[in-house]
C-alpha positions in Angstrom: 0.0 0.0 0.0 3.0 2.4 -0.3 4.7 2.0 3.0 8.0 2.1 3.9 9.1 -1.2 5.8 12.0 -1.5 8.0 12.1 -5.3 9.4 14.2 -6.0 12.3 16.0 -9.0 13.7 18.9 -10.4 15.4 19.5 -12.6 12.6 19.7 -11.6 9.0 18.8 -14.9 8.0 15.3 -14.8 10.0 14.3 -11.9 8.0 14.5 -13.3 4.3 10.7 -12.3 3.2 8.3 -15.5 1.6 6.9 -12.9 -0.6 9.0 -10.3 -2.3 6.1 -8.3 -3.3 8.3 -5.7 -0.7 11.8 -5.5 -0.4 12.1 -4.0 3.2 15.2 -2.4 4.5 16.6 -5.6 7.2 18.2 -4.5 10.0 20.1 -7.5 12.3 19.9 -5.7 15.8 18.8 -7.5 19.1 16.2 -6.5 21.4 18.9 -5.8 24.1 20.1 -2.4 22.1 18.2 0.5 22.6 20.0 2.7 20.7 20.3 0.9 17.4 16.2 0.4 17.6 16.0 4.0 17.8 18.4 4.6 15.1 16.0 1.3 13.3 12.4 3.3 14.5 13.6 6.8 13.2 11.3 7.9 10.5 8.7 5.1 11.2 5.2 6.1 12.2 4.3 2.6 14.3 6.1 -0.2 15.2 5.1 -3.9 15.4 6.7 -6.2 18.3 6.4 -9.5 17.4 9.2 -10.7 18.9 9.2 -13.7 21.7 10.6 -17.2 22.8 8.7 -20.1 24.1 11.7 -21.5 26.0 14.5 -20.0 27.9 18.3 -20.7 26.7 21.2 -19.0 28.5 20.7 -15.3 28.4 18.2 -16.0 26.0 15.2 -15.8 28.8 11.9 -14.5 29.4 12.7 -11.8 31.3 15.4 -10.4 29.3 13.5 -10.9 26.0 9.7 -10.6 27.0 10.2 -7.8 29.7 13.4 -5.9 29.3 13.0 -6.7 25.5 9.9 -4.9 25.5 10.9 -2.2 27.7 13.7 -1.1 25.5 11.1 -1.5 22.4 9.1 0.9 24.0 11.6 3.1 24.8 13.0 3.5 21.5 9.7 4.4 20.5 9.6 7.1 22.2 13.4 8.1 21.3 12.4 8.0 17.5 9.4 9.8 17.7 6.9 6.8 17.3 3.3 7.5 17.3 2.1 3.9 17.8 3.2 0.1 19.2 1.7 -3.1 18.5 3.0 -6.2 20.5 1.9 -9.7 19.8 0.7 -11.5 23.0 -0.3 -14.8 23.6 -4.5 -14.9 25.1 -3.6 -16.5 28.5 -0.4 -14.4 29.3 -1.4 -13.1 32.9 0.1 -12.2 36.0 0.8 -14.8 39.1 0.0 -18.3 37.6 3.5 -19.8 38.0 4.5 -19.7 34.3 7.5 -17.3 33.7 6.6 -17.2 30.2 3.0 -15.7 30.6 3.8 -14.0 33.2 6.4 -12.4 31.1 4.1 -11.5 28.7 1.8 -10.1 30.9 4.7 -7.7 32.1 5.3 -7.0 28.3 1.6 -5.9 28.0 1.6 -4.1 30.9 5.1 -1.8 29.3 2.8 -0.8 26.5 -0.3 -0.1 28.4 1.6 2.1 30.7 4.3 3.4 28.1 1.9 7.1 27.1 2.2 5.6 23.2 -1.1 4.8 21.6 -1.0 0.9 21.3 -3.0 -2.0 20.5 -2.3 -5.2 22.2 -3.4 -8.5 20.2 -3.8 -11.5 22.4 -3.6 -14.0 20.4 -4.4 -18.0 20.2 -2.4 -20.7 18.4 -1.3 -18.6 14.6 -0.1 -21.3 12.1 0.6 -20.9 8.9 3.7 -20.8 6.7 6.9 -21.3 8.3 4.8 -21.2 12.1 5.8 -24.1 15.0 2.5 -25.7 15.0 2.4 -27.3 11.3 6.3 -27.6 10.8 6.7 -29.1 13.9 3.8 -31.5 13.6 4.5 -32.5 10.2 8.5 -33.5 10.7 7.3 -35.4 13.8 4.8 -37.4 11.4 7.4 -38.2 9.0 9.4 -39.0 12.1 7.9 -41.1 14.6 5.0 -43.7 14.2 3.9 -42.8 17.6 2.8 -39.5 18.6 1.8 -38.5 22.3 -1.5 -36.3 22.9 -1.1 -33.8 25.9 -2.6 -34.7 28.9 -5.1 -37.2 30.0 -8.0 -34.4 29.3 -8.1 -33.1 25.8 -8.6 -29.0 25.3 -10.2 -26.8 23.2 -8.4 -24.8 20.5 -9.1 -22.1 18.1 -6.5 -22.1 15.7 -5.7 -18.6 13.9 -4.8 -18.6 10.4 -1.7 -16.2 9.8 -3.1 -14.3 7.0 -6.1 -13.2 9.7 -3.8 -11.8 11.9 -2.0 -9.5 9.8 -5.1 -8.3 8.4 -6.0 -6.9 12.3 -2.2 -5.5 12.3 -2.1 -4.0 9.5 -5.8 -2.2 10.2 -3.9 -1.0 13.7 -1.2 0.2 12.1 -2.5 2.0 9.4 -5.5 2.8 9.4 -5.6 4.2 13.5 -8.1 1.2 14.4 -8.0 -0.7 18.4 -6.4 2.4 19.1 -5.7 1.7 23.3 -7.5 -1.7 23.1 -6.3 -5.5 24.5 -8.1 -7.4 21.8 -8.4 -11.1 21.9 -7.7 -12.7 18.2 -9.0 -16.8 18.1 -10.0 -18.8 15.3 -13.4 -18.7 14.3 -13.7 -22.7 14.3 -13.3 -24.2 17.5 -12.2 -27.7 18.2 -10.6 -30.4 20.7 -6.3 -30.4 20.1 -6.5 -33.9 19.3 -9.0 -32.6 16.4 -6.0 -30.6 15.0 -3.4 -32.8 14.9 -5.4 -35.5 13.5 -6.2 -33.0 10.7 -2.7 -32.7 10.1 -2.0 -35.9 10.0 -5.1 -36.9 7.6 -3.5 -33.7 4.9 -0.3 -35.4 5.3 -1.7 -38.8 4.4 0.2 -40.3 8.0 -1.5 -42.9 10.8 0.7 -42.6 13.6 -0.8 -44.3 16.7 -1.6 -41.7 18.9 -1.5 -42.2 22.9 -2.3 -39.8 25.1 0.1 -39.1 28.0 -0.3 -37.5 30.9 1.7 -33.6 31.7 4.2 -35.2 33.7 5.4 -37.4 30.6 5.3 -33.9 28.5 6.6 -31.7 30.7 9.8 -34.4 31.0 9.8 -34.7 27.3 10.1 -30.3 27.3 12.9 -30.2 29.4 14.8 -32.5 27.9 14.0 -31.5 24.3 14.9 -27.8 25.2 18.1 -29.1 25.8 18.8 -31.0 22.6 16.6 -29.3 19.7 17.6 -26.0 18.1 13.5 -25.3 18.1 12.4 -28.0 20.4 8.7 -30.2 19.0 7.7 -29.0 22.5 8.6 -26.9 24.9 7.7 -26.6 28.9 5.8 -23.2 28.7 4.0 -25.0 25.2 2.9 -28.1 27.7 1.4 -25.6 29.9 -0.4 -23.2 27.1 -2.0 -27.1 25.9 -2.9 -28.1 28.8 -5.0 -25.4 29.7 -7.2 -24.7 26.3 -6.9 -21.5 23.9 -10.0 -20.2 23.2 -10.5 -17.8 25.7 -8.5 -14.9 27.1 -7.3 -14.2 30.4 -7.8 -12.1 32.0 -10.8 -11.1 29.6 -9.9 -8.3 27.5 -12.1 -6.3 24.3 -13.5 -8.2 21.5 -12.9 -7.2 18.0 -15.1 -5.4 15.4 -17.6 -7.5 13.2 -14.7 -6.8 9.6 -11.7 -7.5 11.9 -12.5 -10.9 13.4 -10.9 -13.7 12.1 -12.5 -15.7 9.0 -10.3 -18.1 8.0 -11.3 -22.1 9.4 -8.8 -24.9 9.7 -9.2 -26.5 6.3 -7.5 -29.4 5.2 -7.0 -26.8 2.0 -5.9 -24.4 4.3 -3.0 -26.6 6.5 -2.2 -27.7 3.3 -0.7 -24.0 2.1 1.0 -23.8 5.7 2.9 -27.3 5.4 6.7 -27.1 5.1 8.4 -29.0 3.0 7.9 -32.9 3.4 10.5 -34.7 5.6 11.6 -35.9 8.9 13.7 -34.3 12.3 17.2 -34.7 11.1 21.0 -34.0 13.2 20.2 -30.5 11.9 17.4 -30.1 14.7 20.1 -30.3 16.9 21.6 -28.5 19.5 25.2 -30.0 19.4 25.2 -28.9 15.1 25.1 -25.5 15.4 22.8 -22.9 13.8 20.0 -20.1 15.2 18.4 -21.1 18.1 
């Protein structure tokens, strides 16, 4: 639509575009330096923070990335003259529920609600689509193991959010002034059980594993040690903990979004289909030990 873009990441390599309809300026700067966002943010009108981990590594933490990481976002912002901040946070992140990572979200939020910047804050669900954890991660365990393990003895409701719905509600923030000061939630608008989900997957991919289900302890075992030898681990311990607890509705309860914002796209098999990666299995690349962006 004419804009300007300036993308910004630690890694060059993470910020290669899938469409080059727009060739945005790249910047490889970290969330721990203030002064080159500002020097990134000068000239920009709004800025989009979608930056986050779902598992701590080294200094690589939630409260250096989530909370400090936001705080110097915000900061720079105001530096470079700013007039708006989006952040990207997950639907359950709240205070005092004895998960570091949303409770390092909700301190993230709670930056930008307090920073005197207009804002909009999306809460959002489980976003798959291209390149996402959900589908990539699912689909190299298919073509890996003939066994997969269902979370929990109790299975949860999800509302998947397609990609392409999110960025519509962004991009109406950024631009065109809308959720100005809002906490919006952003769900799916198909709601079904997780095993649902990854039994979809698995039907697009033409794969029967035999599926189990296993209760948290098993998964949260499996999290820990998987963050210890995966570059991007199948599952993390703060992912065994969003599962476990459902993802359709936010917490604490926050403002709905307009009739033309809310999400449209359902969880087709048509749909997964255009989110797949490319077909194969979990390889010595996956790991830890050889190297690469964690």
């Amino acid at each position: 639509k004419g804009h300007e873009i300036v993308r910004i990441a630690r890694d060059r390599r993470l910020t290669k575009p899938q469409h080059r309809d727009v060739t945005p300026t790249e910047l490889p700067v970290g969330l721990s330096n203030e002064e080159a966002l500002v020097q990134g943010f000068t000239g920009c009108d709004a800025v989009a923070h979608c930056a986050g981990i779902n598992r701590e590594l080294g200094e690589q933490n939630y409260a250096r990335v989530h909370v400090e990481g936001t705080r110097n976002v915000v900061n720079a912002a105001k530096r470079a003259g700013v007039k708006k901040v989006i952040l990207i946070s997950f639907l359950r992140a709240r205070p005092n529920c004895g998960s570091k990572y949303h409770e390092s979200k909700w301190t993230a939020e709670e930056i930008v609600r307090n920073s005197g910047l207009d804002y909009t804050i999306l809460k959002c669900g489980v976003i798959y689509g291209r390149g996402d954890h959900m589908l990539d991660h699912l689909s190299h365990a298919f073509y890996t193991f003939p066994v997969f393990a269902l979370v929990g003895m109790k299975d949860q409701p999800i509302r998947p959010v397609a990609v392409e719905d999110v960025i519509k509600i962004m991009v109406a923030a950024l631009t065109e002034g809308r959720l100005s000061g809002k906490t919006v939630a952003v769900t799916g608008p198909e709601q079904l059980t997780l095993a649902a989900a990854v039994k979809r997957v698995a039907k697009v991919l033409d794969k029967r594993p035999l599926m189990i289900r296993m209760p948290l302890a098993f998964h949260y075992t499996l999290g820990w040690l998987l963050e210890r030898i995966m570059r991007v681990p199948l599952v993390s311990i703060a992912q065994v903990r969003i599962l476990s607890e459902g993802i359709v509705e936010a917490q604490p309860p926050c403002d709905g979004l307009p009739d033309d914002l809310l999400p449209h796209i359902r969880y087709t098999n048509e749909q997964i289909q255009r989110g797949l990666p490319d077909a194969g299995a979990f390889g010595v690349h996956d790991l830890r030990c050889c190297g690469g962006v964690a």
